[in-house]
N, C-alpha and C positions, 0 to 999 in steps of 0.2 A: 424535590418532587418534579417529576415530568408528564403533566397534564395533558401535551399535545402528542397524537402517535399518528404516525403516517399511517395512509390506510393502503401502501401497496406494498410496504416490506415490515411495518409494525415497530420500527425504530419510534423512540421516544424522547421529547425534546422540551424542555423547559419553555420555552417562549411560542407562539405562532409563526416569528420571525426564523428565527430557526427551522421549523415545519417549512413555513414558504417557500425560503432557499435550496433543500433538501430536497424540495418535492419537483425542482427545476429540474433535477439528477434525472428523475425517472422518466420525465418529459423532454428530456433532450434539449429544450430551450438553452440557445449559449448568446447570450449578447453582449460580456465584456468581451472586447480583443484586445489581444498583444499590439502596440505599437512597433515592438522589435520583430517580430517576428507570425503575426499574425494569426498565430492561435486565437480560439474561442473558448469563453467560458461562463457558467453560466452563473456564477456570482464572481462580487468583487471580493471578497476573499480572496477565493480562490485564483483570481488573476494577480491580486499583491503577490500573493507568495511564488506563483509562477515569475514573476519580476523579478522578485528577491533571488531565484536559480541564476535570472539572468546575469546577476549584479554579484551573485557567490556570497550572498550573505546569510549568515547563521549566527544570529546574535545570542542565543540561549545557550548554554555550555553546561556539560554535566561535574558537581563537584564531587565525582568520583572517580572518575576517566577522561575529563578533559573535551569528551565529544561533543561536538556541535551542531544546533537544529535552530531548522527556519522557525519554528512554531514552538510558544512553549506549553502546548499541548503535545508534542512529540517528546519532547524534554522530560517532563513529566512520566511518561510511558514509559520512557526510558529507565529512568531511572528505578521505575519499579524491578527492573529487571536486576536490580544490585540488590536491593529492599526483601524481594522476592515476596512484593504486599500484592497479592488477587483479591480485590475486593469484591468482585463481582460473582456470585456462587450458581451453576445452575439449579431450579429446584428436582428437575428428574434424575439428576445423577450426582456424583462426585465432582465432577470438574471445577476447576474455578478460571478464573480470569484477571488479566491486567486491565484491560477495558472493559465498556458494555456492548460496544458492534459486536465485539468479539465471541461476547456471551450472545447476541440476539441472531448471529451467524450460527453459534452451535446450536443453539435452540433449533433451527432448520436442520438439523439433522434427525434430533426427535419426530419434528411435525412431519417432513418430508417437504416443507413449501420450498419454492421453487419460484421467486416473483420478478425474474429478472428475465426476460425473453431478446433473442438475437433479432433482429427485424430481416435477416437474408435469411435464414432457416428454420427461424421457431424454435431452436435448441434454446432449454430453460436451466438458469442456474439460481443456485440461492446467495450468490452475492454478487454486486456488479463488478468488484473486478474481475472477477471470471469471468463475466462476459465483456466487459473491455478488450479483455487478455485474446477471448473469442471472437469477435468482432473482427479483430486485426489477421484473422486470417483469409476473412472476405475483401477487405480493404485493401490488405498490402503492408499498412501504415508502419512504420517504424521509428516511435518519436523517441527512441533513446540513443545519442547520438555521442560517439567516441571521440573525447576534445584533441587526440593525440593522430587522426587518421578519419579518413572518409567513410568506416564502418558506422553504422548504424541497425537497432535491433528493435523487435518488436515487447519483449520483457526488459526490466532492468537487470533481472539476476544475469542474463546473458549480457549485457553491456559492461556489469559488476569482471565475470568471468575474461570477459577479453582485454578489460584494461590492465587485468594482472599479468595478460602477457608483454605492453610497455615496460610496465614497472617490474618485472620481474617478481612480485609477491605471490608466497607461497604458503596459503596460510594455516592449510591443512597437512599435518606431519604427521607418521608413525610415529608410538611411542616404545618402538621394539627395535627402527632401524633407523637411517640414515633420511627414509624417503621422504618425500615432501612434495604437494601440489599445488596446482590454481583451483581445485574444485574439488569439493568434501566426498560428491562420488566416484571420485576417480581414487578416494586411501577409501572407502568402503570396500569397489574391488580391490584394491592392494592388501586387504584385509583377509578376504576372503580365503 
């Protein structure tokens, strides 16, 4: 049972301790920082595991695929995706889910809420990484950084995207020809 629910995006949390930390997100309050590197955050949580990136550690491994995560809350998720367990139902429609953000993000699409606002333009989203993602286009910030070259990006999928051009990995292939890419829409047009 999750008694305690935030009153600015309606998420729901077992403990108050929980709520407390959560509710630093939407207040922007950051008072852990990085020693290495001088980032802020606004739990200690969430600075462990930024540590953890810096140290490349992933102790939780999936015993289906081998993959590994900082968190074994990540782990977990993961592996629902072998399981293909959605526990999570919504009650307006069909859909279902591996998480519950996942489900109280879709639910914003029913209600129409929108509880996430840019502080440079007032543009409103219904979940904070889209306005993270948004944000960074007032800012500049680009904190996804290429271990291989001085590129740096503002998403990760584009960080994802460029590394495959070190490594050569090509992980989207036709299955009619020869072709192969670094990026799933670049064989959709090859598709086409």
């Amino acid at each position: 049972e999750k008694p305690y629910t935030c009153s600015q995006c309606s998420q729901l949390f077992r403990n108050k301790g929980g709520l407390n930390m959560h509710t630093k997100m939407h207040s922007g309050e950051k008072t852990h920082t990085c020693v290495q590197c001088t980032k802020l955050f606004s739990t200690l949580p969430h600075l462990k595991l930024h540590i953890m990136m810096h140290n490349d550690e992933q102790p939780y491994s999936c015993v289906h695929c081998n993959k590994t995560f900082r968190e074994s809350g990540k782990l977990k998720m993961h592996i629902r995706t072998h399981t293909q367990e959605k526990p999570f139902s919504c009650n307006q429609c069909p859909k279902k889910f591996v998480e519950n953000p996942k489900l109280t993000l879709h639910m914003r699409l029913h209600t129409g809420e929108k509880p996430f606002s840019c502080t440079f333009c007032n543009q409103t989203y219904s979940d904070h990484g889209a306005l993270k993602t948004h944000t960074r286009q007032h800012t500049g910030e680009k904190p996804y950084k290429c271990k291989q070259c001085d590129m740096a990006f503002k998403q990760p999928t584009h960080l994802t995207s460029h590394t495959r051009q070190h490594t050569g990995e090509k992980p989207f292939s036709c299955d009619l020809c020869d072709f192969a890419t670094t990026q799933s829409q670049a064989l959709k047009s090859h598709k086409m």
